[in-house]
C-alpha positions as CSV (number, residue, x, y, z in Angstrom):
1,X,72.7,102.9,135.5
2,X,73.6,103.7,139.3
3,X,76.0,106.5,139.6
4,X,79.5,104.7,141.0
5,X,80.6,105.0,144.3
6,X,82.2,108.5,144.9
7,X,85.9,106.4,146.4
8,X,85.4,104.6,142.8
9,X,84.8,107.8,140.4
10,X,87.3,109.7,142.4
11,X,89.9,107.1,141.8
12,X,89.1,107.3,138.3
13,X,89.8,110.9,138.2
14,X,93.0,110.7,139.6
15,X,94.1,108.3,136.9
16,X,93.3,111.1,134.9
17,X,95.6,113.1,136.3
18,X,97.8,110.9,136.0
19,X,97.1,110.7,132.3
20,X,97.4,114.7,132.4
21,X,100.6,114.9,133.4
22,X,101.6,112.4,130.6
23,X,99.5,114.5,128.1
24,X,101.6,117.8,129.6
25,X,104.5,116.4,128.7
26,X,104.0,114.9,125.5
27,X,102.3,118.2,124.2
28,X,105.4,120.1,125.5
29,X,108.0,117.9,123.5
30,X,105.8,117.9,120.5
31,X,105.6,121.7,120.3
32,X,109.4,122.1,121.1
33,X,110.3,119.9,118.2
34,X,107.9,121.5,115.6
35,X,108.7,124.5,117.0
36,X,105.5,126.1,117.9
37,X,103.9,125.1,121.4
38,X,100.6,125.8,120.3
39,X,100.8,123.0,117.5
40,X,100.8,120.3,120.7
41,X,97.2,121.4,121.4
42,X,96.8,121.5,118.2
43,X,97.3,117.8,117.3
44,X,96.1,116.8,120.9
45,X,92.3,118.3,119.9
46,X,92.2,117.3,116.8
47,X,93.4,113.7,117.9
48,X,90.5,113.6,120.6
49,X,87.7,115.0,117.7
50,X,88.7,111.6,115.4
51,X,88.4,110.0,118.4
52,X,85.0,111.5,118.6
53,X,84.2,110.5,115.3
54,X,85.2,106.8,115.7
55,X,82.8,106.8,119.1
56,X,80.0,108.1,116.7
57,X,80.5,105.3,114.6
58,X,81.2,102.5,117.8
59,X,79.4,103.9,120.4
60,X,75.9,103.6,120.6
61,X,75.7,105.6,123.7
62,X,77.0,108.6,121.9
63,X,75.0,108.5,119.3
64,X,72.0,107.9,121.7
65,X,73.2,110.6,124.3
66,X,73.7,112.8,121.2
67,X,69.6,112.2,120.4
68,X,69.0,112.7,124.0
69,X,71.0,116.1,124.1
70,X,68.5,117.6,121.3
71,X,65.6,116.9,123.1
72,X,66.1,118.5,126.9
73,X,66.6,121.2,125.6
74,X,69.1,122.3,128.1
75,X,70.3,126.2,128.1
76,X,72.6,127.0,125.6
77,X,75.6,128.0,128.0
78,X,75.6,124.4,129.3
79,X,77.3,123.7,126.0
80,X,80.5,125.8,126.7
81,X,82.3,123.8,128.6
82,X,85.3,122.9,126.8
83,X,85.4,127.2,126.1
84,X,87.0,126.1,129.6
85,X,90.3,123.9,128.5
86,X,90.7,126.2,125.7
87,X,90.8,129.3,128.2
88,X,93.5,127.5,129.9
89,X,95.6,126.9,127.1
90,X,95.3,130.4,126.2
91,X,96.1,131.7,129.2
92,X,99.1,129.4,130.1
93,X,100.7,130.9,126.6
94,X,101.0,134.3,128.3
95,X,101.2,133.4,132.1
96,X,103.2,130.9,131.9
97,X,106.6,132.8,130.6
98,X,106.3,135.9,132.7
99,X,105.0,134.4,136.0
100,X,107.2,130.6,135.9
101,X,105.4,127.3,136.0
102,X,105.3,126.9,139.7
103,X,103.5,130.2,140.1
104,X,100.8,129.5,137.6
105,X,100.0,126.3,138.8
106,X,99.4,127.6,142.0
107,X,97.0,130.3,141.1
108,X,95.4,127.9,138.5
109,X,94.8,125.4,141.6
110,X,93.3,128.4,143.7
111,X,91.3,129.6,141.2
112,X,90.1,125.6,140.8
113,X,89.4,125.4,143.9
114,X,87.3,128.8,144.1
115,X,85.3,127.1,141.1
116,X,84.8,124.1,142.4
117,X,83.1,125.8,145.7
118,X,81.0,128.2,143.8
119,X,80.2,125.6,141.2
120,X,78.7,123.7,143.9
121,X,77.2,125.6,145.8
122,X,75.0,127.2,142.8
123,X,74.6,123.3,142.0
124,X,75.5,124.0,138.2
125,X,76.9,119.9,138.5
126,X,74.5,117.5,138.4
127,X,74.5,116.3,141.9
128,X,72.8,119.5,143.0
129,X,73.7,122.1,145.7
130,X,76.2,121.3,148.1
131,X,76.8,123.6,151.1
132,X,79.5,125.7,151.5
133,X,80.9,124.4,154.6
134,X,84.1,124.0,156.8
135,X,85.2,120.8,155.8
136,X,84.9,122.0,152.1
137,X,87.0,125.0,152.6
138,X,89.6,123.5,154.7
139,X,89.6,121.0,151.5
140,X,90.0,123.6,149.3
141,X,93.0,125.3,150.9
142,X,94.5,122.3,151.4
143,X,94.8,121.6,148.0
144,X,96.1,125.0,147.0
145,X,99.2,124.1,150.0
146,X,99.4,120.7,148.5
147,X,100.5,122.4,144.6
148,X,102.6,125.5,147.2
149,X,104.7,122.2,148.2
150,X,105.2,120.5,145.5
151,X,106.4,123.0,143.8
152,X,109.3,124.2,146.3
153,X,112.8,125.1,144.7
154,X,110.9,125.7,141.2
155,X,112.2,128.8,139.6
156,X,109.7,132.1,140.4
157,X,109.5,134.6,137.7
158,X,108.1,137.6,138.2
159,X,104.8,138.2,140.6
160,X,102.7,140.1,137.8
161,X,99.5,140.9,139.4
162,X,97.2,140.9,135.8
163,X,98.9,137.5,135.2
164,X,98.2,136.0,138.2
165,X,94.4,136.7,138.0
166,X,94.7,135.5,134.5
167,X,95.9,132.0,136.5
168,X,93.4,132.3,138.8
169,X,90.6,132.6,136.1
170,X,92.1,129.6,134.4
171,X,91.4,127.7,137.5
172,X,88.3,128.8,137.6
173,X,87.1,128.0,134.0
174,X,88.6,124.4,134.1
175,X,86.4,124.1,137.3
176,X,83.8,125.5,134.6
177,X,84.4,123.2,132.2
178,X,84.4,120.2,134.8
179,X,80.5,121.4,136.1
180,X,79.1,122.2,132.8
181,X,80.0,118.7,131.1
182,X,78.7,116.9,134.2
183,X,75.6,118.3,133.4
184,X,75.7,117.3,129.7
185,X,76.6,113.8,130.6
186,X,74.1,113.9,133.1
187,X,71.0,114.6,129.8
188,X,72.5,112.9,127.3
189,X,75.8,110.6,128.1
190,X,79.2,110.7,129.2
191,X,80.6,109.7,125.7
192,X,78.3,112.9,125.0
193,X,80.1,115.2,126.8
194,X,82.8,114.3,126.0
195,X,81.9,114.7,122.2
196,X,80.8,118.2,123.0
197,X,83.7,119.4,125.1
198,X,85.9,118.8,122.1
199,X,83.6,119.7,118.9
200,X,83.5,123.2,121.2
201,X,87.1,123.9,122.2
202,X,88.9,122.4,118.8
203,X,88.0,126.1,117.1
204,X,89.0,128.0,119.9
205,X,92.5,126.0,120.0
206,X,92.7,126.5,116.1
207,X,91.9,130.4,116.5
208,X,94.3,130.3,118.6
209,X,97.3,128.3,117.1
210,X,96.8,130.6,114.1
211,X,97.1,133.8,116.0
212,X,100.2,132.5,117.2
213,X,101.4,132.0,113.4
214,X,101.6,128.4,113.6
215,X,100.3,127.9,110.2
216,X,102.5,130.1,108.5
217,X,106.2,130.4,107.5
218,X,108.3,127.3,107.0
219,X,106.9,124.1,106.6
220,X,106.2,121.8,109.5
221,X,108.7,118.6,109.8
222,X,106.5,116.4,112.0
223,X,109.2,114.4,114.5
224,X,109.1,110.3,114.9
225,X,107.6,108.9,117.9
226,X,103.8,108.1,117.9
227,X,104.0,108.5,121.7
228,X,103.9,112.2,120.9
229,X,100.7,111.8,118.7
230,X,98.9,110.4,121.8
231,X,97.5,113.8,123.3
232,X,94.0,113.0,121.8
233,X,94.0,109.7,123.7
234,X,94.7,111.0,126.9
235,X,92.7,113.9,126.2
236,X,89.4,112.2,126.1
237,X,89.9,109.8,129.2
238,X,90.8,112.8,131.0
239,X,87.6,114.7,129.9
240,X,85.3,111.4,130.4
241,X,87.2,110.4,133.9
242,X,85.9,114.3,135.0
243,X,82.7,114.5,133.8
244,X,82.1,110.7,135.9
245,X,83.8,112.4,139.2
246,X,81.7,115.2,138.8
247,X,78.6,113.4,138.5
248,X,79.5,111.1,141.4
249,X,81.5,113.9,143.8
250,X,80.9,117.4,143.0
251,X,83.0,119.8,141.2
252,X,85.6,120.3,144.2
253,X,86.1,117.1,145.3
254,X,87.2,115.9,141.5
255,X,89.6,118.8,141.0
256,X,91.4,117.9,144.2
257,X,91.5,113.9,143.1
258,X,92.3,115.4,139.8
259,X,95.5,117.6,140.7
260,X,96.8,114.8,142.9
261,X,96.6,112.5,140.0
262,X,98.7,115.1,138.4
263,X,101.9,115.5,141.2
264,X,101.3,111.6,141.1
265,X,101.9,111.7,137.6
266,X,104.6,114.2,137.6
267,X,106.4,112.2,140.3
268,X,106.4,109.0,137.8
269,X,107.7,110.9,135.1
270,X,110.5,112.1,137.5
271,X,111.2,108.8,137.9
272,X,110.9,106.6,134.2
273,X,112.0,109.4,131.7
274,X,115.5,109.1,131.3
275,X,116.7,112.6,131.4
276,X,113.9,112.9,134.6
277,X,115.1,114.4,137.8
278,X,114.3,111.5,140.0
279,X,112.0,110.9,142.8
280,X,111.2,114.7,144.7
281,X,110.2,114.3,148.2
282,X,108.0,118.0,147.8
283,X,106.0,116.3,145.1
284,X,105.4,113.2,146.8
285,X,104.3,115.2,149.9
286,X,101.9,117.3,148.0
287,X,100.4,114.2,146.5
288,X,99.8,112.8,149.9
289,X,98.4,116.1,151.0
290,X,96.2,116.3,148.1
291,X,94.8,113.0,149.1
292,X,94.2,114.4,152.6
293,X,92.5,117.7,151.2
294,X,89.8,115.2,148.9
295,X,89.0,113.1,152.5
296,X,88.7,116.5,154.0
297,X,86.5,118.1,151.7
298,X,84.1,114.9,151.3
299,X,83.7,115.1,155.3
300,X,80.4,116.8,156.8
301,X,77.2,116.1,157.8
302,X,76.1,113.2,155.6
303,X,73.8,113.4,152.5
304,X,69.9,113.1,154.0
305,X,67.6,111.0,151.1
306,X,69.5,111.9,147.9
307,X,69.1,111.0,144.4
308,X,67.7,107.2,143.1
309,X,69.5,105.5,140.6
310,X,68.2,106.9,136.8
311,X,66.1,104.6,135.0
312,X,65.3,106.4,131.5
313,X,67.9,107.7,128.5
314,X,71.1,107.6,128.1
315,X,73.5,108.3,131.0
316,X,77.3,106.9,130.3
317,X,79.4,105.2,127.8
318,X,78.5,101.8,128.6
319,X,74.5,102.6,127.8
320,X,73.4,103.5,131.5
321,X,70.8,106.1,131.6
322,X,68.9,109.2,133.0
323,X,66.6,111.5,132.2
324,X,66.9,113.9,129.2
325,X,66.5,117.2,131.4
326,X,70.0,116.1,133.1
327,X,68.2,115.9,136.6
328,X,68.6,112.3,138.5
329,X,65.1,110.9,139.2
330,X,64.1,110.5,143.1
331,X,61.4,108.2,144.7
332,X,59.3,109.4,147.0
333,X,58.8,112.8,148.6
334,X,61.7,115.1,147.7
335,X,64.6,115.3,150.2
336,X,64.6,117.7,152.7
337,X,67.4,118.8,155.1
338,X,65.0,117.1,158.1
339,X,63.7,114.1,156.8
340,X,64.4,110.9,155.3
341,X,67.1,108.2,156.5
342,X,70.7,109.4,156.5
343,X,72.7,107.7,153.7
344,X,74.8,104.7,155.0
345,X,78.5,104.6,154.8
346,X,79.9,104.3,151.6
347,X,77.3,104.9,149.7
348,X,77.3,107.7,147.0
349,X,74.8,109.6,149.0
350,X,77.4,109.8,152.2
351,X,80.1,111.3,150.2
352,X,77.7,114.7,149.2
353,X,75.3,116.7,151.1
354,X,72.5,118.0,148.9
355,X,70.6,121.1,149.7
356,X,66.8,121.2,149.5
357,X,66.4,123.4,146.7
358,X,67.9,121.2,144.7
359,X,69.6,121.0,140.9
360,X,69.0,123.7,138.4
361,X,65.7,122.9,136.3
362,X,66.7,122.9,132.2
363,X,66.2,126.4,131.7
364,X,68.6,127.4,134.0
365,X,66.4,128.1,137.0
366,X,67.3,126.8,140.1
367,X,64.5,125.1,142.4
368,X,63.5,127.2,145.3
């Protein structure tokens, strides 16, 4: 199957931020009514792993990508990716009180964004290296100004220098996360990675939730409301609507589209919930910049030749395919930075510019 336009996987990923915010929320209520916040990741992994299961059972893809997985024999650390959205869990538990929400997001977003650029640029996602260049970085910032605004008037605790790194490297390991199950998606499926991103951070986010004591003392009295049971839903289009983007756009690119999906979210939440604050013109403003910072970073000199659609294995949910070794096939002589036809407007190939050394091989090594 052709990888989707970059406008069309991007989109995607912003309805999963939207779908983030939602999950945020519903994680936080469910935690504050069992009265442990750690039990909302809790329920929200182990709601995404029977979703998992289920897909075994429906989804030939998975089970196919699954198959493929075994046999490229990819490097072990590609596996860790959901280590990623466990790290960030962790980390908000102790950032979060000390430094205020408004704070951590912002360093989360910077360190995302410092990710995304170094994620790219070793090409660790599987559209290969993209250059480190102006456009990119003006992106990049933009998106880090985009959270700054949105989150004016939000209470500031205090500026706790260890903390804030411990923000930034959250950022970073979501960007992580993002990179490394693009690349399983890319060698087996993306119902695949998304089978792996859970089956590896579920232990992590159990470790965790019993460090914190949530399986001991009084028992548990789970609240009404299956809304709040919904984390695993969300949690798996999120984590499939990512590992598309990143395919498509690049590890950057789909963590900008991802956090204004988020103050897009946010903003609707403001608005339906009940006890919700109402429409904030900051958070609407950071949404639109947000927007402006994914245009900005997807600007540059255009892609010259570029990958050809895959034509063997397993690629996405809906049985597409590509090669086991996770590395898009091309036609022809291999792209270089001064031949070949430049990619026409709108195509995936315009939206990326790929380096000529290329993706990493399986083993880890990168192409020189």
């Amino acid at each position: 199957m052709r990888r989707p336009p970059a406008a069309l996987a991007l989109t995607l990923v912003a309805l999963g931020g939207i779908a983030s915010a939602a999950q945020g929320a519903v994680n936080a209520e469910l935690g504050q009514r069992v009265g442990n916040a750690s039990l909302g990741a809790v329920v929200n992994n182990l709601g995404g792993c029977l979703l998992v299961l289920v897909g075994l059972l429906a989804l030939p893809s998975m089970r196919t990508g699954l198959v493929a997985l075994r046999r490229s024999r990819l490097p072990w650390w590609t596996y860790l990716g959901g280590l990623g959205g466990a790290a960030i869990v962790v980390f908000a538990a102790y950032a979060v009180p000390v430094l205020g929400v408004a704070v951590f997001t912002i360093a989360q977003v910077a360190g995302g964004s410092l990710g995304g650029l170094a994620s790219d640029r070793a090409g660790l996602a599987p559209v290969g290296r993209l250059p480190l260049t102006v456009p990119r970085l003006a992106g990049a910032l933009l998106g880090v100004a985009a959270v700054a605004l949105a989150q004016a008037g939000q209470p500031v605790g205090d500026l706790a220098v260890g903390l804030l790194l411990l923000a930034v490297a959250g950022g970073v390991a979501v960007a992580l996360q993002a990179a490394l199950n693009g690349r399983i998606s890319a060698a087996g499926s993306a119902a695949a990675g998304v089978a792996v991103n859970f089956v590896v951070s579920t232990p992590v986010v159990l470790l965790v939730a019993a460090l914190a004591g949530a399986f001991t003392g009084p028992s548990i009295r789970w609240p009404d409301g299956w809304h709040l049971y919904t984390g695993g839903l969300l949690g798996v289009g999120i984590v499939a609507s990512l590992v598309v983007g990143v395919r498509a756009a690049g590890v950057l690119r789909t963590g900008l589209a991802l956090v204004g999906g988020q103050l897009a979210g946010a903003l609707l939440l403001d608005v339906l919930l009940p006890q919700g604050p109402g429409a904030r013109l900051p958070v609407l403003a950071g949404a639109l910049l947000t927007l402006l910072a994914v245009l900005v970073a997807g600007r540059g000199p255009r892609a010259v030749g570029g990958p050809a659609p895959s034509t063997g294995g397993p690629a996405s949910a809906n049985g597409g395919s590509a090669p086991a070794n996770g590395r898009p096939p091309v036609t022809g002589p291999p792209p270089t930075a001064a031949s070949g036809p430049a990619a026409g407007p709108g195509s995936p190939e315009a939206d990326i510019s790929v380096a000529a050394d290329g993706p990493p091989e399986p083993d880890g090594r990168l192409v020189p």
